[in-house]
C-alpha positions in Angstrom: 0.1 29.7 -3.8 2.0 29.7 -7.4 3.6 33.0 -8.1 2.4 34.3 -11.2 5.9 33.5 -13.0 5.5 30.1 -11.9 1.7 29.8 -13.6 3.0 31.5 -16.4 5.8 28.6 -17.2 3.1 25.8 -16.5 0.9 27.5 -18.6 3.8 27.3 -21.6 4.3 24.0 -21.0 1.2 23.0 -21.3 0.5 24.7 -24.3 2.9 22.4 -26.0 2.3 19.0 -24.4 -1.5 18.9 -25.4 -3.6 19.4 -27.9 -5.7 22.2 -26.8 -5.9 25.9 -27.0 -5.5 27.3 -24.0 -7.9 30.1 -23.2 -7.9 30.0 -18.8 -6.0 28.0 -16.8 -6.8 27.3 -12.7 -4.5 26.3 -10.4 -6.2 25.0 -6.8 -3.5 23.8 -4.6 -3.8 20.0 -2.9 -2.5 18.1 -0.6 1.5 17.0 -1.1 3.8 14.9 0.1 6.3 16.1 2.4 8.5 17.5 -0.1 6.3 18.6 -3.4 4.1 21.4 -3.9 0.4 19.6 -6.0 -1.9 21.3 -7.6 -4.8 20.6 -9.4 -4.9 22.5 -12.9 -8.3 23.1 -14.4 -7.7 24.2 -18.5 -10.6 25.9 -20.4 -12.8 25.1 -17.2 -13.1 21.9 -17.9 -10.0 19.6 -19.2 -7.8 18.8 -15.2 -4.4 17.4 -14.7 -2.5 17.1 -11.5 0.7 18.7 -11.3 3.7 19.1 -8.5 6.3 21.4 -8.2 9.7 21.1 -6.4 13.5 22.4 -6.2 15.4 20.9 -9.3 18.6 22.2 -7.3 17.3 20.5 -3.8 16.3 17.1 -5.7 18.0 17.1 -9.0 16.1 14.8 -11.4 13.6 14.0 -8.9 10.6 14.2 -11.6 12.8 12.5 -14.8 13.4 9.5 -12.4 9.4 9.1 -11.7 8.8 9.9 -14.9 10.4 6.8 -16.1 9.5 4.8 -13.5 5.9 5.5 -14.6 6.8 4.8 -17.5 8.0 1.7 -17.4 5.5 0.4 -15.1 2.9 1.5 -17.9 4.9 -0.7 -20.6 3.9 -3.6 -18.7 0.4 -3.0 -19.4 -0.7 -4.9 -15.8 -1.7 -2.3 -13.9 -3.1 1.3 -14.5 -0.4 4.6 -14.4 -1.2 7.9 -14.8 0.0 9.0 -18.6 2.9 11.6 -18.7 1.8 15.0 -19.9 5.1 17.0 -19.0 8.2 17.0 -17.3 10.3 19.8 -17.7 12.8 22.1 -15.5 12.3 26.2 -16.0 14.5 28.7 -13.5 15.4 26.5 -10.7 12.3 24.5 -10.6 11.1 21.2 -11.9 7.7 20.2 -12.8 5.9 16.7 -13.0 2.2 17.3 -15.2 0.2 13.7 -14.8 -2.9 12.8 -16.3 -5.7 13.8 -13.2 -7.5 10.5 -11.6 -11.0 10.8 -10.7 -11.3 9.0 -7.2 -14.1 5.9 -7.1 -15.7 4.0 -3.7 -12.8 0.7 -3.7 -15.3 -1.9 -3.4 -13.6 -5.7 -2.6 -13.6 -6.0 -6.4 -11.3 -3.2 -6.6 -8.8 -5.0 -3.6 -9.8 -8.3 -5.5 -7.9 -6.9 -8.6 -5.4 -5.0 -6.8 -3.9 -8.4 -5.3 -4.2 -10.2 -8.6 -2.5 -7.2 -10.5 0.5 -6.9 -8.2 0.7 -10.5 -8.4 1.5 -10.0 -12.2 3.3 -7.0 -12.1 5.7 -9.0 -9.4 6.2 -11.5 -12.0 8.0 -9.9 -14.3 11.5 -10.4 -13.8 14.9 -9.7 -15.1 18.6 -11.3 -14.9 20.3 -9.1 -11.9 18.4 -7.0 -9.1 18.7 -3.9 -9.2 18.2 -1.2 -12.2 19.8 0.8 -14.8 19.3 3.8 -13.5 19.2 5.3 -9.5 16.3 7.1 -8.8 14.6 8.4 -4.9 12.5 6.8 -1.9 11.1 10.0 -1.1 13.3 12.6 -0.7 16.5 10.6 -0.4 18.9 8.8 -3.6 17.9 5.4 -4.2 20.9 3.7 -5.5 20.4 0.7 -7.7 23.7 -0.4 -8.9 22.4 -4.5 -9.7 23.6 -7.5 -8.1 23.2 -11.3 -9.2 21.4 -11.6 -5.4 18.8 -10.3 -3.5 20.9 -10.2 0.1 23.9 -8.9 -1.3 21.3 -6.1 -3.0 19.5 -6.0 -0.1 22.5 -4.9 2.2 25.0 -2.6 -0.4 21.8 -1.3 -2.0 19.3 -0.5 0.7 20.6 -1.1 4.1 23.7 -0.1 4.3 23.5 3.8 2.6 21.2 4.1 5.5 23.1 2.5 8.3 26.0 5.3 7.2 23.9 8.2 7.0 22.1 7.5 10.4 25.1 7.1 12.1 26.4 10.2 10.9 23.5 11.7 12.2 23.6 10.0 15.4 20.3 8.2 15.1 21.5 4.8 15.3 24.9 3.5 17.6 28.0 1.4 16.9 26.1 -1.9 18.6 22.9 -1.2 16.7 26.0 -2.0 13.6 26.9 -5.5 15.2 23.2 -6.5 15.7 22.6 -5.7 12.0 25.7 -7.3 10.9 24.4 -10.6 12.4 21.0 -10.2 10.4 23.3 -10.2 7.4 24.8 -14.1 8.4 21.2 -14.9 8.5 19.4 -13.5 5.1 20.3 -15.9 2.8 18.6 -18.7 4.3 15.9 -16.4 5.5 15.3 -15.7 1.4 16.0 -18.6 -0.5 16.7 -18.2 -4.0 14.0 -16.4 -6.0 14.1 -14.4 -9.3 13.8 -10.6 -9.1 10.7 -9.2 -9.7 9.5 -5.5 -11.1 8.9 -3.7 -7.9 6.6 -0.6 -7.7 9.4 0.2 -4.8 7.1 2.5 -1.7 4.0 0.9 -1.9 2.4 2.3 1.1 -1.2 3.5 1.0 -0.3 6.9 -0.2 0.7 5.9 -3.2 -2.2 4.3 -5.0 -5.2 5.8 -5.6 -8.9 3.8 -6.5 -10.4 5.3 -9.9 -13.7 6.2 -10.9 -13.8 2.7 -12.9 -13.0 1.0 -9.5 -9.8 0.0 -10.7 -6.4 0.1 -8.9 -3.8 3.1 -10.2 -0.4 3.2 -9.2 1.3 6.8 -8.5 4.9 7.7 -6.8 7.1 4.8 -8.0 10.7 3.9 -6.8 10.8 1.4 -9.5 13.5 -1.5 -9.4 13.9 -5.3 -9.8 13.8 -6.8 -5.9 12.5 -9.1 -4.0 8.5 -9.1 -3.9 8.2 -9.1 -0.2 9.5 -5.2 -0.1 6.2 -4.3 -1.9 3.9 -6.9 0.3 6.0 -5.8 3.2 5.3 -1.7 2.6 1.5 -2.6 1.8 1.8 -3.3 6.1 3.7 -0.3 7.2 0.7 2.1 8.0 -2.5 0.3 8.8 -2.3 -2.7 5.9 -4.4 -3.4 3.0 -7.7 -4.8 2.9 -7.6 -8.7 3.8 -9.1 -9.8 -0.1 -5.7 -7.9 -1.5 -3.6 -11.0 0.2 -5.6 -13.1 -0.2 -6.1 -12.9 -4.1 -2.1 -11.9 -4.4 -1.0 -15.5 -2.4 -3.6 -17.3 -4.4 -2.4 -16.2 -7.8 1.7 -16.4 -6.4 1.7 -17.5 -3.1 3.4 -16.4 -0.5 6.5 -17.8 1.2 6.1 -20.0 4.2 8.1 -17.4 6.2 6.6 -14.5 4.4 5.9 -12.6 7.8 9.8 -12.8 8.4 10.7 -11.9 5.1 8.2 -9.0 5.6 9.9 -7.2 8.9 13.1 -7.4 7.6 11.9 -6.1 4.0 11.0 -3.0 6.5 14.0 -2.2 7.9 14.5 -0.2 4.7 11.5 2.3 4.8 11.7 2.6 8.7 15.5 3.7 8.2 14.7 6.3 5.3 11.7 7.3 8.0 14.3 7.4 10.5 16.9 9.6 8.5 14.1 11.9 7.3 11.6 12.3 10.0 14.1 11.7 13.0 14.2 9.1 15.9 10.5 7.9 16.3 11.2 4.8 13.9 14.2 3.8 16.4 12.6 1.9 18.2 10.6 -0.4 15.3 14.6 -1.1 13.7 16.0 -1.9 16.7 12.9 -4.4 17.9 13.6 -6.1 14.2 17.7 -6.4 14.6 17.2 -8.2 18.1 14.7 -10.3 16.9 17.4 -11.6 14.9 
């Protein structure tokens, strides 16, 4: 539950992000991710938004850099993002106020235009990978200092931060380094030259949500420019999306021919942050990967 100072802060905030007088405000906590505090905020009984709560000492500008991922996800105008309402730091918290997404049925349409979307979203491109800003997967930094190609991004950028930290931690050994260090002799000719494209970043299936309009909305972001396979990759971490989504993304911008190998590899970056977060159940996957290589 929100301590009443807490409720009391939102409640300012609020009061000067929309245009509204405020005369009761309801806060019914919801299910998080493994690091936020959601609620669901109900103004005037009727007007909701969806808020989360963390440390802003624990995860400093953990809600700015979502915010402008949002952000500029919603500038491309491809696929639907929740609007901004607030994000602000009071005491030692900060606070991330989104627009509140009414949940519809996801019909084959709604995978249909899902694929389609992403496809678009993925074309957008720009000169180096990588972005201007870091930013998090999760609860970890997310560096994004841009490179002129995707393997050399790919392993000073992704892989190796994570390599360092889970052998500091003991979760991976010095030969699990030498089998990754011969995957690096292979990625360029396992990803041919392509151009960077704008990358919603952890596209697993918590982090879209189906609205009322049976449209596809984009939430969580780790926005950069990479290589399209990271997103089609993530989409298979946990179960996979529904077969029309590929099929409608590799008509509209088809895959590669080694897409599937492209894909594992792409996932050696989520099952390391899993690893350094959650401990050594994703060994196994990463290891599995390297050899295969």
């Amino acid at each position: 539950m929100t301590s009443d100072i807490i409720q009391k802060s939102v409640e300012k905030i609020l009061s000067h992000s929309i245009d509204l007088t405020i005369i009761s405000v309801e806060f019914n906590s919801i299910g998080g991710g493994s690091i936020n505090d959601s609620y669901q905020i109900i103004i005037n009984k009727k007007e909701r938004f969806f808020c989360k709560l963390n440390s802003a000492k624990k995860f400093p500008s953990l809600f700015i850099k979502e915010k402008n991922g949002l952000e500029f996800l919603a500038k491309q105008d491809i696929i639907k993002i929740p609007s901004v309402i607030a994000c602000e730091e009071f005491d030692d918290k900060q606070i991330l106020i989104l627009e509140w997404i009414d949940h519809g049925p996801g019909t084959e349409k709604f995978w249909e235009n899902f694929g389609e979307q992403l496809s678009m979203l993925h074309r957008i491109s720009d000169n180096h990978f990588g972005l201007d800003e870091d930013n998090y997967m999760g609860a970890l930094t997310q560096c994004n200092n841009p490179s002129k190609t995707w393997t050399d991004f790919f392993i000073h950028q992704r892989l190796e931060p994570q390599i360092r930290l889970a052998l500091d931690n003991r979760l991976l050994d010095n030969k699990s380094l030498s089998h990754f260090n011969n995957l690096y002799k292979k990625l360029p000719e396992i990803f041919p030259l392509e151009s960077p494209s704008l990358l919603h970043g952890d596209l697993w299936s918590g982090n879209f949500l189906c609205n009322h309009n049976n449209e596809p909305v984009l939430i969580d972001p780790a926005v950069y420019f990479g290589h399209r396979s990271v997103d089609l990759a993530m989409t298979t971490l946990f179960g996979g999306f529904d077969k029309k989504f590929y099929e409608t993304y590799n008509h509209h911008f088809p895959f590669p021919q080694n897409h599937r190998e492209q894909w594992k590899i792409c996932n050696l970056y989520p099952l390391l942050i899993h690893l350094n977060l959650f401990g050594e159940t994703y060994r196994l996957d990463i290891l599995q990967t390297i050899k295969g290589f």
